[in-house]
Backbone as numpy.savetxt, mean C-alpha at the origin, in Angstrom:
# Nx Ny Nz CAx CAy CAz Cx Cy Cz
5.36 5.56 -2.18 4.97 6.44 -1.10 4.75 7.86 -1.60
5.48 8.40 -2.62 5.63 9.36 -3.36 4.27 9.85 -3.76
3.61 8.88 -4.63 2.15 8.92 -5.20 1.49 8.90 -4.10
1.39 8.05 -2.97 0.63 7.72 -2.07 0.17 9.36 -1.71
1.95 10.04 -0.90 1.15 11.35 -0.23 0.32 12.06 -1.18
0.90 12.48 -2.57 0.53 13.56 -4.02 -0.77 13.28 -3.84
-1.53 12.14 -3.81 -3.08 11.79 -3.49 -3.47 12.33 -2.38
-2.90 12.18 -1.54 -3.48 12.38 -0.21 -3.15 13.67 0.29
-2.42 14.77 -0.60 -2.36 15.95 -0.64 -1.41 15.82 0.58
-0.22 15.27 0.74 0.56 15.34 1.82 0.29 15.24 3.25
-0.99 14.69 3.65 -1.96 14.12 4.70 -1.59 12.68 4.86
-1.36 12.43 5.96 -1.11 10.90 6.01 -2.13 10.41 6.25
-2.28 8.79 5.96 -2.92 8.24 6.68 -2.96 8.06 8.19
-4.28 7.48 8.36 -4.56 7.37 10.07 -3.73 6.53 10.78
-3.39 5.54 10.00 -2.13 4.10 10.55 -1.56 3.84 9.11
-0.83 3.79 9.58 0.52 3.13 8.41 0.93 1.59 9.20
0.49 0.69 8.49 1.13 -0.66 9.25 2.47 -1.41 8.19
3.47 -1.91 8.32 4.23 -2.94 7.58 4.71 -3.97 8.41
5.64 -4.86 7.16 6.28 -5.58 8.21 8.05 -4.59 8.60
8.81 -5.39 9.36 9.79 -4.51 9.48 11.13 -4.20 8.20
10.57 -4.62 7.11 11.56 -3.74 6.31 11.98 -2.37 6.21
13.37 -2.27 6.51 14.04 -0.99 6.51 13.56 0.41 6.40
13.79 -0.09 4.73 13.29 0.92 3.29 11.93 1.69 3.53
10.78 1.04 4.61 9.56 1.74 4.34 9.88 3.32 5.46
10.69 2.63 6.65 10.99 3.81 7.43 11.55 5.52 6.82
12.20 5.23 6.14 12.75 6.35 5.40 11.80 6.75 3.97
11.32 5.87 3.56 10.04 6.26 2.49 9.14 6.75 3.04
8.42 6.75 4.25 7.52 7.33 5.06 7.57 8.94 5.16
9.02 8.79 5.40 9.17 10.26 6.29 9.66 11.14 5.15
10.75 10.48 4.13 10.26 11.48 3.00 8.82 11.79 2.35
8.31 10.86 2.23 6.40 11.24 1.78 5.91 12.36 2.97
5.66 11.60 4.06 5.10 12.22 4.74 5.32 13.34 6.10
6.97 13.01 5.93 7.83 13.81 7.04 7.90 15.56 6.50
8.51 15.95 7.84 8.72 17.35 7.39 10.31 17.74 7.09
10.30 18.40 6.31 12.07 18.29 5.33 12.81 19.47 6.26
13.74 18.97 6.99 14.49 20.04 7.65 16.05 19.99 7.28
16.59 21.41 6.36 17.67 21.43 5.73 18.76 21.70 6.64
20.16 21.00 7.35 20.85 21.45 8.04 21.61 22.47 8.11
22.28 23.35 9.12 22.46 24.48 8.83 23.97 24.50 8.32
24.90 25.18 7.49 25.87 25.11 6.54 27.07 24.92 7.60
28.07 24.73 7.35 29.32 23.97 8.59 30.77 25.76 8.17
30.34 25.77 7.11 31.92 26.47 6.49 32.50 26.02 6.48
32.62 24.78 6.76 33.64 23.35 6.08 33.71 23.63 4.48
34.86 23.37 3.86 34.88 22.40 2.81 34.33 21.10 2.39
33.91 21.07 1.15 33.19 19.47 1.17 31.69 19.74 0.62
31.00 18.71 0.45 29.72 18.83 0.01 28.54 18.80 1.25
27.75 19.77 1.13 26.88 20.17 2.14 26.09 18.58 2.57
25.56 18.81 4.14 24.52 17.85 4.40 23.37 17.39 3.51
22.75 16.52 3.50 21.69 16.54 2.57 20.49 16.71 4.05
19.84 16.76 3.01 18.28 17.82 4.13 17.66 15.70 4.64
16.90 16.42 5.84 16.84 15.30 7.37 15.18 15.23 7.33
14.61 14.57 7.45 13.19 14.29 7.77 12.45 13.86 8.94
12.19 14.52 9.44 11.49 14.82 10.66 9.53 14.15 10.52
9.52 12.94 11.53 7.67 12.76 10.87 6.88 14.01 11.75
5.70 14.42 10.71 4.77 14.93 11.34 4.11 14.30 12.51
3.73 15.15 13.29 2.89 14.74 14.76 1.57 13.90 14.57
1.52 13.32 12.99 -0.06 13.29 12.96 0.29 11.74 12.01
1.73 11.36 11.90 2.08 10.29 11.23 2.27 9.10 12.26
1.16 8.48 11.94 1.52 7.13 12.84 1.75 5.78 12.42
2.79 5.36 12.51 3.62 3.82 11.85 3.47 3.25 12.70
3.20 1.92 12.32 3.98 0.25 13.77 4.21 -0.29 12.41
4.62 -1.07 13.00 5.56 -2.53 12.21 4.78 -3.78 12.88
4.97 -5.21 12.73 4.29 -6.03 12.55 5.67 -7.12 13.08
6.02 -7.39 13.99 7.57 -8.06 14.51 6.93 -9.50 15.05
7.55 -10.57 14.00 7.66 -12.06 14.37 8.94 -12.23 14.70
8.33 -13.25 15.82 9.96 -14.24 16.48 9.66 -15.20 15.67
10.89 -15.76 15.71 10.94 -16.62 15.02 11.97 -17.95 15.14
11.49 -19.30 16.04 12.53 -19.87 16.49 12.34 -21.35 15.32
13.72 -21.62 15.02 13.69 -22.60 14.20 13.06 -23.20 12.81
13.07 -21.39 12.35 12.34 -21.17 10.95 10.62 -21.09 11.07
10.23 -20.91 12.33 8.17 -20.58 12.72 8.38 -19.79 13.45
7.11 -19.65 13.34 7.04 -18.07 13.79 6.29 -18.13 15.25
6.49 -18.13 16.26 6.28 -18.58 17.90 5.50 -17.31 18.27
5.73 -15.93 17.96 4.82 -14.52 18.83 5.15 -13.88 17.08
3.87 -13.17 17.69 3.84 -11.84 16.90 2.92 -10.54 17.69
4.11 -9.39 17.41 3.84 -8.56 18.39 4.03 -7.30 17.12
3.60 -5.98 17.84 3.68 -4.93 16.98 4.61 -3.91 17.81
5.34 -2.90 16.75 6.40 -2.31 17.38 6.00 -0.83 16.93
5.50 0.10 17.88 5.00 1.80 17.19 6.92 2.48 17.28
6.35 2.76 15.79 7.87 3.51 15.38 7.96 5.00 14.85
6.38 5.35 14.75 5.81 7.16 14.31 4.99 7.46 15.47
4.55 8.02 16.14 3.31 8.59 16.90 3.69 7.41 18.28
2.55 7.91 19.02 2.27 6.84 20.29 1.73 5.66 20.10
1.94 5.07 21.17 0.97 3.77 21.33 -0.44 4.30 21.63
-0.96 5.34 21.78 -2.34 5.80 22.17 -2.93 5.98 21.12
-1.80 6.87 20.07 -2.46 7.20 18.50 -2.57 5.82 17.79
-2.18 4.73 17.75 -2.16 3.50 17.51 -3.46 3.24 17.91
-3.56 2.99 19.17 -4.52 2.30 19.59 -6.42 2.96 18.95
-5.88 4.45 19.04 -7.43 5.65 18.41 -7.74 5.35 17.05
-6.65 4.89 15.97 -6.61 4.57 14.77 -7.55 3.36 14.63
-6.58 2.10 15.73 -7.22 1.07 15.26 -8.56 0.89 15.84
-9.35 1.71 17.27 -10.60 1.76 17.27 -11.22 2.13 16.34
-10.71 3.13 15.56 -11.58 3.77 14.41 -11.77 2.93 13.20
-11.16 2.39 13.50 -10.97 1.54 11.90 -12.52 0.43 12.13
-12.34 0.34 10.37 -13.77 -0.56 10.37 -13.62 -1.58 9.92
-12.36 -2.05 9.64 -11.67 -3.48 9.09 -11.11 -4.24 9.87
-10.32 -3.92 11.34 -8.86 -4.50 11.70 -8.82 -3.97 13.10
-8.95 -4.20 13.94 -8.55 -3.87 15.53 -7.26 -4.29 16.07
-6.25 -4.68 15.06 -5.19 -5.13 15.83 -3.76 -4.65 14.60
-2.69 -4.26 14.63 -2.19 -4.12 13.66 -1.35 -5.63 12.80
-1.68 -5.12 11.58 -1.35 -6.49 10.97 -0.56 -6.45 9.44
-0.35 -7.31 9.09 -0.21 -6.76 7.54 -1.40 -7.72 6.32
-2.40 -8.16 6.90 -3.03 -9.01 6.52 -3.49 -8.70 4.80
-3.91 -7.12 5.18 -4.44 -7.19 3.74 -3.40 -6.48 2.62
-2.07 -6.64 3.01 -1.12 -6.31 1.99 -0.60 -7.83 1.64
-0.71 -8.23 2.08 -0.13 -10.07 2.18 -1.31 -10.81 1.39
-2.38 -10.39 1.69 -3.24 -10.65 0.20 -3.83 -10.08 -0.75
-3.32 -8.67 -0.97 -3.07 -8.05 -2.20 -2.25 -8.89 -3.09
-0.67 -8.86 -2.04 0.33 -9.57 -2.67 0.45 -11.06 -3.26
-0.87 -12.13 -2.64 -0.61 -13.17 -3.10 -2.08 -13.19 -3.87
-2.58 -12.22 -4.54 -4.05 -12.30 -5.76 -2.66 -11.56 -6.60
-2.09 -10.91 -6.49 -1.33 -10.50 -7.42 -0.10 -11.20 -8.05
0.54 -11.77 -7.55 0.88 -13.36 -7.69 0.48 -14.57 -8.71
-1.15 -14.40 -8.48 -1.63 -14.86 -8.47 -1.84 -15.09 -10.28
-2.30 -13.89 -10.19 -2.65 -13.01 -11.77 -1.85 -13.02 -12.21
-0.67 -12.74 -12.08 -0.05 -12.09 -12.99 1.77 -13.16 -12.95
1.63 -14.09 -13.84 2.57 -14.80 -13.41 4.23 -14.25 -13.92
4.56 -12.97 -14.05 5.99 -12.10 -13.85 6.07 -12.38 -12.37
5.22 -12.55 -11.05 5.72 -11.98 -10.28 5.92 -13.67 -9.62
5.07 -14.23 -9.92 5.21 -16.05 -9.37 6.49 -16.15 -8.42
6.69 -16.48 -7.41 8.02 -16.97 -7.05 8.72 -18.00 -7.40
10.10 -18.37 -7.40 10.90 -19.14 -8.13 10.12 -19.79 -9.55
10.48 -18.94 -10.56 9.88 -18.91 -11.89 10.94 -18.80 -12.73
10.77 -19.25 -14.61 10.98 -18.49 -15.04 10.63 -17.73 -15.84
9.24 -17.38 -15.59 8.66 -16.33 -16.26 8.60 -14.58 -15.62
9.83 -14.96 -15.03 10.28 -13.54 -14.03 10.76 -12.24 -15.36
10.12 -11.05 -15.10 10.12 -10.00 -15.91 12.02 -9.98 -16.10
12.16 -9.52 -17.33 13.83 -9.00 -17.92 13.71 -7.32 -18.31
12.69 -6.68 -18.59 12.04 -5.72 -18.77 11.24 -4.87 -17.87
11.71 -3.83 -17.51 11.23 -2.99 -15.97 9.94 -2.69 -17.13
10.01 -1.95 -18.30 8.89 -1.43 -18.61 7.60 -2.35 -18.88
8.04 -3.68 -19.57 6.77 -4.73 -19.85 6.36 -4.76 -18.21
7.22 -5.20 -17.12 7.29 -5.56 -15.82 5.37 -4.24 -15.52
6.30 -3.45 -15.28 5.35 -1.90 -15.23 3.88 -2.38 -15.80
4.12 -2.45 -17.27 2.86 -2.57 -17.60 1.74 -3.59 -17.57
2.62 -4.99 -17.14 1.81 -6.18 -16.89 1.51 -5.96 -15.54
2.08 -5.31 -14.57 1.37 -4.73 -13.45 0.04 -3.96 -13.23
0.07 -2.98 -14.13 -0.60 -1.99 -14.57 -2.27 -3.18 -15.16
-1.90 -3.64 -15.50 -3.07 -4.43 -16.52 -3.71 -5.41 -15.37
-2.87 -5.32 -14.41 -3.18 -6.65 -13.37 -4.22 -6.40 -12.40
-3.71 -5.04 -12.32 -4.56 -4.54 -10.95 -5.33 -3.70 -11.49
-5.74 -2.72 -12.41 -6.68 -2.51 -13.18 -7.62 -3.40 -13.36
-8.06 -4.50 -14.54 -8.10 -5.68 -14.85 -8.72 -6.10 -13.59
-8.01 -6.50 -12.35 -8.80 -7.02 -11.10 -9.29 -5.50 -10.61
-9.18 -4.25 -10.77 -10.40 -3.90 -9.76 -11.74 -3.29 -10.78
-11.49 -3.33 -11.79 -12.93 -3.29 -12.58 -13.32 -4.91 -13.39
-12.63 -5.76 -13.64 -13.45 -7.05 -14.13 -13.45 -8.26 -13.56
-13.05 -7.75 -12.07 -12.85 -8.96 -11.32 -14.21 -9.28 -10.52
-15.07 -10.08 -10.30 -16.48 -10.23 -9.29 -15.58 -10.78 -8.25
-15.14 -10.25 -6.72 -14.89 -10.79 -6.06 -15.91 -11.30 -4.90
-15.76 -12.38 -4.57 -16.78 -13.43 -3.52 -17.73 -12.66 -2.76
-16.32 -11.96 -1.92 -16.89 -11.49 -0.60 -17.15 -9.86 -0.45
-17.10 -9.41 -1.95 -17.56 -8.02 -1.66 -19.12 -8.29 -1.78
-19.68 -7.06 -1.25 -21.27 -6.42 -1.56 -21.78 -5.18 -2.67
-22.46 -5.43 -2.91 -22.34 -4.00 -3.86 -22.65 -3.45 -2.91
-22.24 -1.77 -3.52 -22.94 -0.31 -2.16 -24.69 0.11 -2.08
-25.11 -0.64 -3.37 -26.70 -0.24 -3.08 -27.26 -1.56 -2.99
-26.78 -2.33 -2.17 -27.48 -3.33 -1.43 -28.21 -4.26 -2.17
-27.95 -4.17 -3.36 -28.86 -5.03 -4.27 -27.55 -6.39 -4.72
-28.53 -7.32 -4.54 -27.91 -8.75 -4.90 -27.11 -9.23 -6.02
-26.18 -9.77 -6.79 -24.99 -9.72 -7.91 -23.96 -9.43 -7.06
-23.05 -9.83 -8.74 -21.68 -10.14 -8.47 -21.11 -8.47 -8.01
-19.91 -8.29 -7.24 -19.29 -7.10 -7.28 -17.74 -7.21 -7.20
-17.40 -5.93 -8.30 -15.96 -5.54 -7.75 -15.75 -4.44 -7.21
-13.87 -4.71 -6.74 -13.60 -3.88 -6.43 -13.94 -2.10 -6.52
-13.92 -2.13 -7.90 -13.95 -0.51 -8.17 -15.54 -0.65 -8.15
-16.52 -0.94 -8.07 -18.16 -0.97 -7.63 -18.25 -0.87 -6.27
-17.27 -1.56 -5.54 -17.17 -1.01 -3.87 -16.89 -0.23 -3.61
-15.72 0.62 -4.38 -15.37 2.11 -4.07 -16.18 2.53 -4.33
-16.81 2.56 -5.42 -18.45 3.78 -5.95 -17.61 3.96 -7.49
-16.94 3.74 -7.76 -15.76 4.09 -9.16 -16.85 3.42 -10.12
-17.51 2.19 -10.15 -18.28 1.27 -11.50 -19.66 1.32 -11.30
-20.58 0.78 -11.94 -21.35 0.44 -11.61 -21.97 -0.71 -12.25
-21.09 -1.61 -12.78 -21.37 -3.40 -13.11 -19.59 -3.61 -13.19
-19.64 -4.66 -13.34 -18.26 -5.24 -13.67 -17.89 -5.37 -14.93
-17.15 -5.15 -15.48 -16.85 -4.32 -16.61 -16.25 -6.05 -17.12
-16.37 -5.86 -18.72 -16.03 -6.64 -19.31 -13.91 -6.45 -19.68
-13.45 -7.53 -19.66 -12.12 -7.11 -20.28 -12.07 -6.35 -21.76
-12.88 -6.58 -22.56 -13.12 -5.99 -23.89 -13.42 -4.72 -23.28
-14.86 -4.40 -22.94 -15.15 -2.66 -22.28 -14.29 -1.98 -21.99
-13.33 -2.77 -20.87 -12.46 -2.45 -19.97 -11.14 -1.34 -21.21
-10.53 -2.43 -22.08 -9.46 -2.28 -22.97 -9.89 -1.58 -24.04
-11.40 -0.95 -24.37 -11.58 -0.26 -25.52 -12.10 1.33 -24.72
-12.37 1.41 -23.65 -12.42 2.77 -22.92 -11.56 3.70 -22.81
-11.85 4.62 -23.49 -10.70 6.07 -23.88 -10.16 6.29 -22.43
-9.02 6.36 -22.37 -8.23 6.60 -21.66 -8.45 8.23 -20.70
-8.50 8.75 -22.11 -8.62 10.68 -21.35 -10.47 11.05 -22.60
-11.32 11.35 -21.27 -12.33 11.68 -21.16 -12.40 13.65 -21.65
-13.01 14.17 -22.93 -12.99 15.39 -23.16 -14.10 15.81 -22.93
């Protein structure tokens, strides 16, 4: 979340969607919250630690399945930053998704899976090494967004061939070979 805001120059995004894990609530609002330090007690003891407050312009839901007898029976969404109105303006605006979901983190997560078998579930080719871990990550998703041709993209100038990811952003302009890819200077002078 850290990197996320530093990119985004401390601007949130328009919707923030997950599912309901904890951890993203409090990663949010440090990224994107406003830091309010409490005021000193004259107590003895070690001071408060500083409180995070979201900006007026941060809007979260969550993504909440019932779930009876191990299936999943409803799925409903729960706004936990902003209104249900700012929710709703987001997801008109949007040009992917009219409903909140976690669809396309759930298949990030299972092409990445996919690739890269450290992350396989019940394996044992499960990383022992945070740093190899890091870098076979690093190679994964790189790797898929410049030498991957995926199906269902288009290129941006409308002309017919394979495209990736980073050719959809505007970042390429062919799909890069894994050789190209791994012999390209890193820092450009």
């Amino acid at each position: 979340m850290q990197k996320t805001a530093k990119r985004l120059n401390g601007k949130p995004p328009r919707l923030v969607t997950s599912d309901e894990y904890k951890p993203y609530k409090k990663a949010l609002l440090k990224a994107f919250g406003e830091k309010r330090l409490p005021r000193r007690t004259g107590k003895r003891g070690r001071p408060k630690g500083p409180r995070y407050r979201p900006k007026k312009e941060l809007v979260y839901a969550t993504v909440c399945k019932t779930r009876e007898k191990g299936r999943v029976t409803k799925i409903d969404y729960r706004t936990v930053f902003g209104t249900d109105e700012q929710v709703q303006a987001a997801l008109a605006a949007s040009s992917c998704s009219r409903k909140v979901n976690t669809s396309f983190i759930e298949r990030h997560n299972g092409t990445d899976r996919n690739r890269c078998s450290r992350k396989v579930r019940k394996s044992y080719c499960f990383s022992k090494d945070w740093d190899v871990h890091r870098a076979a990550t690093c190679f994964s998703y790189y790797s898929y967004n410049f030498c991957w041709a995926v199906r269902t993209l288009r290129r941006p100038d409308g002309k017919p061939g394979p495209c990736s990811p980073a050719m959809s952003a505007g970042l390429a302009d062919h799909v890069w070979t894994i050789r190209e890819w791994l012999l390209y200077p890193a820092c450009q002078y």
